[in-house]
N, C-alpha and C positions, 0 to 999 in steps of 0.2 A: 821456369819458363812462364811467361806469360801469353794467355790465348785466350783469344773472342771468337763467338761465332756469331755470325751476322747475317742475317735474313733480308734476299727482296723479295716481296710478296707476288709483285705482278710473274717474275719468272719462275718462282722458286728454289732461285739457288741460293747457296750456301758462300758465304765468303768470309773467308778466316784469316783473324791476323796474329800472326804469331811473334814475340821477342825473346831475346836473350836481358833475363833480370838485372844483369850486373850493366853488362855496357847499354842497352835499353834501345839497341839496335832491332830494327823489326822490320817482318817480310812480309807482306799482304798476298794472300791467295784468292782468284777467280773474282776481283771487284767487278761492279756493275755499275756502267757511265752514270746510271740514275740516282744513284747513291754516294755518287762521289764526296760531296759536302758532309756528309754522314761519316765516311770512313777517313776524310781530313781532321773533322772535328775530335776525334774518340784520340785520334792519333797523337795529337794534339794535348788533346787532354791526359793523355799518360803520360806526357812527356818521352813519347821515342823519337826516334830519328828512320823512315824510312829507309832501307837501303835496297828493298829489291822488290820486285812486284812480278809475281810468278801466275802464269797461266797453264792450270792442265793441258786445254787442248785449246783449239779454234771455236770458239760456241758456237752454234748455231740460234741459241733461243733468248739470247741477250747480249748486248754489245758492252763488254770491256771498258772502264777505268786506267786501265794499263797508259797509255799512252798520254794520258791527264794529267794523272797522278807522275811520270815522269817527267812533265815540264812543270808542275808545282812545287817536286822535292827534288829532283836529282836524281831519284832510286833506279837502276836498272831495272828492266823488263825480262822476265824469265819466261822460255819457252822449251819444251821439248826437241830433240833432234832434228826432227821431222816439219816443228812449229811453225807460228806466223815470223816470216823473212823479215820482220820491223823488230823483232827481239832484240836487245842488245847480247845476250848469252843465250847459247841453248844446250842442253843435257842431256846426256847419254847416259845411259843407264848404269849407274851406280857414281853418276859424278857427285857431289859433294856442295852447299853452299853452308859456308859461314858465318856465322852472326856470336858475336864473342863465343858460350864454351856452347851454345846451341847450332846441332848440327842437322842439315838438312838434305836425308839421300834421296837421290831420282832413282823410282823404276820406271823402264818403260813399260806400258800396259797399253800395247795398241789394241783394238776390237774395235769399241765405238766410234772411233776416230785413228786414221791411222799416225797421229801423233799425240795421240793421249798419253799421260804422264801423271803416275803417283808419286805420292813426297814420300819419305817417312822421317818421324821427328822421335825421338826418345822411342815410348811406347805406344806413339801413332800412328798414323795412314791417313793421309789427305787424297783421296779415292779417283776426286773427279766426276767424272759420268760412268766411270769405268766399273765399281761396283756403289749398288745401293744399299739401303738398310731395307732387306726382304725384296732386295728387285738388284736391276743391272739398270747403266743405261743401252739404248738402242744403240742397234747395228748394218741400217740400211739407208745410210747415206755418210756423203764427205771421207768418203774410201773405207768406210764401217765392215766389219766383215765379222759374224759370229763365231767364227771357227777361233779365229785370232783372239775375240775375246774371252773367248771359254777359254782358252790356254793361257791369257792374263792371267786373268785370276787363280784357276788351280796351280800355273806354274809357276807363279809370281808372289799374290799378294795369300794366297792360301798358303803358301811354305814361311808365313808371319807367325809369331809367337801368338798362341790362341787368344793370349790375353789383349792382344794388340786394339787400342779401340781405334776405330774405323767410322771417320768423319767424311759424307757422301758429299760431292757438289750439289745434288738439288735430293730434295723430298717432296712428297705431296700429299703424305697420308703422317702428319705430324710427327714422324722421328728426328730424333738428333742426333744419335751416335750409335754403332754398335760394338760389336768385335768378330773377331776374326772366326774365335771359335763359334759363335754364334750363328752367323751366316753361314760356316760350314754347315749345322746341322737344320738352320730352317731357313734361309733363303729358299722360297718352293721354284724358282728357275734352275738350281745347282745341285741343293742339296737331293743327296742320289740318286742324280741325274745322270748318265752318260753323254760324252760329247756331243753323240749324235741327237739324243733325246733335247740337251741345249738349243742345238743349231736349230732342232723343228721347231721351236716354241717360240726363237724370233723371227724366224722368217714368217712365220703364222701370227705375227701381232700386230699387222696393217693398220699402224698409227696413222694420223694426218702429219705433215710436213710440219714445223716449229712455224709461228706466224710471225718469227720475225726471220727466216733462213733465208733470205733472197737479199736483205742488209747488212743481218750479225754475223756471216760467213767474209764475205768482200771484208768487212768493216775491222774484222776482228782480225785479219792477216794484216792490218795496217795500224793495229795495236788501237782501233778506235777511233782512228781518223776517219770521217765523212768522206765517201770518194768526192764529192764536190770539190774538197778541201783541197 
């Protein structure tokens, strides 16, 4: 398999492109509009062929590539169940995409968003905002609910093989990866925490709003089209 991971600075998210080595078909996860020319070129330059372009959830804190990138290539837009309505496909939990012998399963992991969606790839996890490397993402807006997320994770992506490494949508305190087992035993939001001890610590973390949530929300259920547009 071949995988990149790719950094924008101003949001801090994480955007990964994953192919299959033999037929050089390949899936971009969580692009950022600003980065588009960046993630055409690389793409490019491997010589794949885009065939799908997959969005965890609905950002809030940056606006989407998705809908670019499929009038540049062709490639479907991939959305969770729940996702933005401009999706061409959206996944249910445990459905399946393929890209020659490379296989791509959806879980659902609603919390932070009530259509948040992890990948898994081989011995992966494409997380989303849903968990972080020593964090989670937020749970108090765009129908977030901490309850729901804490049961993500330990019902979901905690029942992953320990070794599972576990690629976050955004960092901010320079990690890249973790794993499974890892995060079970030191993530300090989880690790032996009980449910409810969970649920106090995000309702108790009175972040500011994302400063772009008033455009990357609207913007990003339309796959990135400008409501002007």
């Amino acid at each position: 398999m071949i995988l990149r991971q790719l950094f924008d600075q101003e949001s801090s998210t994480y955007t990964y492109l994953l192919a299959d080595e033999q037929t050089l078909e390949a899936v971009l996860i969580d692009p950022v509009r600003e980065q588009l020319e960046r993630d055409l070129t690389l793409i490019r330059e491997l010589g794949l062929t885009l065939r799908y372009v997959l969005e965890t959830h609905v950002h809030a804190d940056h606006v989407t590539a998705a809908g670019l990138l499929r009038a540049r290539t062709g490639a479907r837009t991939v959305a969770g169940r729940a996702g933005a309505p401009c999706a061409d496909v959206h996944l249910s939990d445990g459905d399946v995409i393929q890209l020659g012998e490379l296989s791509l399963r959806a879980l659902e992991t609603p919390g932070h968003t009530d259509d948040s969606l992890s990948v898994v790839a081989e011995s992966m996890v494409f997380t989303g905002d849903t968990l972080f490397v020593r964090g989670t993402g937020r749970a108090d807006f765009q129908n977030g609910d901490p309850e729901q997320l804490y049961s993500s994770i330990t019902r979901k992506l905690f029942t992953l093989p320990d070794d599972t490494v576990v690629y976050p949508g955004h960092d901010y305190r320079g990690h890249r990866s973790s794993t499974i087992g890892e995060e079970k035993r030191h993530n300090p939001r989880l690790a032996g925490r009980s449910r409810e001890e969970f649920v106090a610590i995000m309702r108790g973390l009175n972040l500011p709003a994302p400063k772009k949530l008033a455009e990357a929300v609207p913007e990003n259920r339309r796959c990135g089209a400008p409501l002007t547009a």
